[in-house]
C-alpha positions in Angstrom: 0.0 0.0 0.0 1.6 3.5 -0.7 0.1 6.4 1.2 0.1 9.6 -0.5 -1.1 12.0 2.0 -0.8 11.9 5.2 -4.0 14.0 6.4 -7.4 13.8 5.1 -10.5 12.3 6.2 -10.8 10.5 9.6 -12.2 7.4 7.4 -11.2 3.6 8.2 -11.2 1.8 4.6 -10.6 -1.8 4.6 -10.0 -3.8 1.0 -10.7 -7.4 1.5 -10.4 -9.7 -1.2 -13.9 -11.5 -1.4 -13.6 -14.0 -4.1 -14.3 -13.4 -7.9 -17.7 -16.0 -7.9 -18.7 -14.4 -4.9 -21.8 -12.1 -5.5 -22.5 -8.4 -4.1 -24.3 -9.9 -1.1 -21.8 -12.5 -0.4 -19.1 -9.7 -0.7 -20.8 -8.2 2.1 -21.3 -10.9 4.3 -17.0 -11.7 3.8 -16.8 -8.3 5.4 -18.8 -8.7 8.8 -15.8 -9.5 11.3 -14.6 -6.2 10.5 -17.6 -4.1 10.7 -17.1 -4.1 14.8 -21.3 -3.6 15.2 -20.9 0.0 13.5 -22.6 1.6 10.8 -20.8 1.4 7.5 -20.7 2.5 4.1 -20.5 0.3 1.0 -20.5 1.3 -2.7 -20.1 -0.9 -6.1 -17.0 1.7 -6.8 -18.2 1.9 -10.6 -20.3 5.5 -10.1 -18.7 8.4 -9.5 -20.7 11.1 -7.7 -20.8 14.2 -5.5 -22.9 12.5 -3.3 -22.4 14.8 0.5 -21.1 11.5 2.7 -21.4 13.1 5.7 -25.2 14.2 4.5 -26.0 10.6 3.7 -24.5 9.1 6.9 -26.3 11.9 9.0 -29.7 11.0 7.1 -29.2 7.4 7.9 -28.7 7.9 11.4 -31.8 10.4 11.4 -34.0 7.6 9.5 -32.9 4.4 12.1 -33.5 2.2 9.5 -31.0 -1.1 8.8 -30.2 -0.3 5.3 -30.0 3.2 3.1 -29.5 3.8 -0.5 -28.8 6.6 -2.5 -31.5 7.2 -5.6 -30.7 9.6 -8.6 -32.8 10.2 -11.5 -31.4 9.3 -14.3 -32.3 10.8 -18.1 -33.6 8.6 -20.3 -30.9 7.8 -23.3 -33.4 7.6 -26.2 -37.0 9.5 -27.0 -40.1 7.2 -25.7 -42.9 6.1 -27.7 -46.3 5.6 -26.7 -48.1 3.9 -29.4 -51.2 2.8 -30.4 -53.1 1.3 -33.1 -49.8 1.1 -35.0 -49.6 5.3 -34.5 -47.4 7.3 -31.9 -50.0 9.1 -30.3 -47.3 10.8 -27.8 -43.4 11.6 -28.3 -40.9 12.4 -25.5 -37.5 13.0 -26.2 -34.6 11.5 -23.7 -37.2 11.6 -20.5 -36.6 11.8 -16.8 -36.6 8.4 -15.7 -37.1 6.4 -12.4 -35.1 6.7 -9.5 -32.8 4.3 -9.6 -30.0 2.9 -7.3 -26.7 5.3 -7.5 -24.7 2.4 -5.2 -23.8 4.3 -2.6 -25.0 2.3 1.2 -24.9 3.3 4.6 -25.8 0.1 6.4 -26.2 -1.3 9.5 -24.7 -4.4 11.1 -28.5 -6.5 11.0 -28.0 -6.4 7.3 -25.9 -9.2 7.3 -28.9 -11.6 8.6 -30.8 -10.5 5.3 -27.4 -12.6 3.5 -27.8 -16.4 3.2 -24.3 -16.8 1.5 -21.6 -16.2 -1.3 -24.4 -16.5 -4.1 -26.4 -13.7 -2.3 -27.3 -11.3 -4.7 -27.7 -7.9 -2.6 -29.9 -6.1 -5.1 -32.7 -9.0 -4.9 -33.8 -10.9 -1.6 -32.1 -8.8 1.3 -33.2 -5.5 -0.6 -36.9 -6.2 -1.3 -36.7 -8.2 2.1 -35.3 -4.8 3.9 -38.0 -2.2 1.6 -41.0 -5.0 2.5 -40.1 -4.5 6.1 -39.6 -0.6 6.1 -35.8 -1.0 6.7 -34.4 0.8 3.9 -34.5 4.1 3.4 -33.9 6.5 0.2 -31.5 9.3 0.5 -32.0 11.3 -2.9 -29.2 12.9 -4.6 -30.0 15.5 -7.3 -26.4 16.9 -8.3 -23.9 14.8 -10.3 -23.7 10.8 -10.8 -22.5 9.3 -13.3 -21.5 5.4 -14.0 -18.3 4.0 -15.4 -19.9 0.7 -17.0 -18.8 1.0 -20.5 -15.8 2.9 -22.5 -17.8 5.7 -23.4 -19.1 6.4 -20.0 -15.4 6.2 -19.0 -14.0 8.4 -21.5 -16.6 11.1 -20.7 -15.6 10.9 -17.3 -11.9 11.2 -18.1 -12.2 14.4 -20.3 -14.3 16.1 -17.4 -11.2 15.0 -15.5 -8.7 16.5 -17.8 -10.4 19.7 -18.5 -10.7 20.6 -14.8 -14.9 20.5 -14.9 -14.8 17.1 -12.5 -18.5 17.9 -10.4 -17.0 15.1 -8.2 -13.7 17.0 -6.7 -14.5 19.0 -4.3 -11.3 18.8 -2.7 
């Protein structure tokens, strides 16, 4: 590990190796002897976001719930049809979609009795289990997100990086 500053945040980050057929709730189950019984954050690390950490942990702790997710709203890519009888009969272009989940957690330690085991998938049973039993709340973030999943989304974010305009450094 090479540390290249000294001072920042008062954070505690622990990289664990968690096995590559293990899935995202599995990941987080391999990761419970550490968590001490404290609240902790989690994120896929493929977004990239100004999302206020100390906001979203300070929300969580205000909502008591096991589990909370941040949301964003994401624009839709491509112009929506609603047809029919064969005819458009409306048009929107590139439409405000859902909110959908940005990836970044602040959970508590009871989440880990919502994992069963390494095949766990975190985004199906333990998160419909936690939003059926009003244990996971929605923190909403309206300012950048952005994901890295393919090369054009990672290009993009590297020439915001390079020109200077990164709405994610706020450091």
């Amino acid at each position: 590990m090479e540390v290249h500053r000294k001072s920042g945040e008062p954070w505690k980050i622990t990289l664990v190796d968690t096995g590559v057929d293990t899935m995202t709730g599995g990941r987080l189950k391999k990761i419970k002897e550490y968590i001490n019984n404290e609240t902790f954050c989690f994120t896929y690390g493929d977004g990239v976001s100004n999302i206020n950490i100390k906001k979203l942990i300070d929300f969580h702790h205000k909502e008591k719930t096991f589990a909370t997710v941040s949301a964003v709203q994401q624009s839709g890519k491509y112009g929506v049809l609603d047809i029919t009888n064969q005819k458009v009969t409306k048009f929107n272009e590139k439409p405000s979609g859902d909110w959908i989940n940005a990836g970044f957690f602040v959970l508590e330690p009871d989440i880990f009795d919502y994992i069963k085991d390494d095949l766990t998938i975190w985004e199906k049973d333990p998160l419909q289990k936690l939003s059926r039993e009003n244990q996971l709340s929605v923190f909403k973030h309206t300012e950048f997100w952005q994901p890295m999943d393919t090369m054009r989304e990672k290009n993009y974010l590297e020439e915001l990086w390079k020109s200077g305009k990164a709405p994610w450094k706020i450091w």
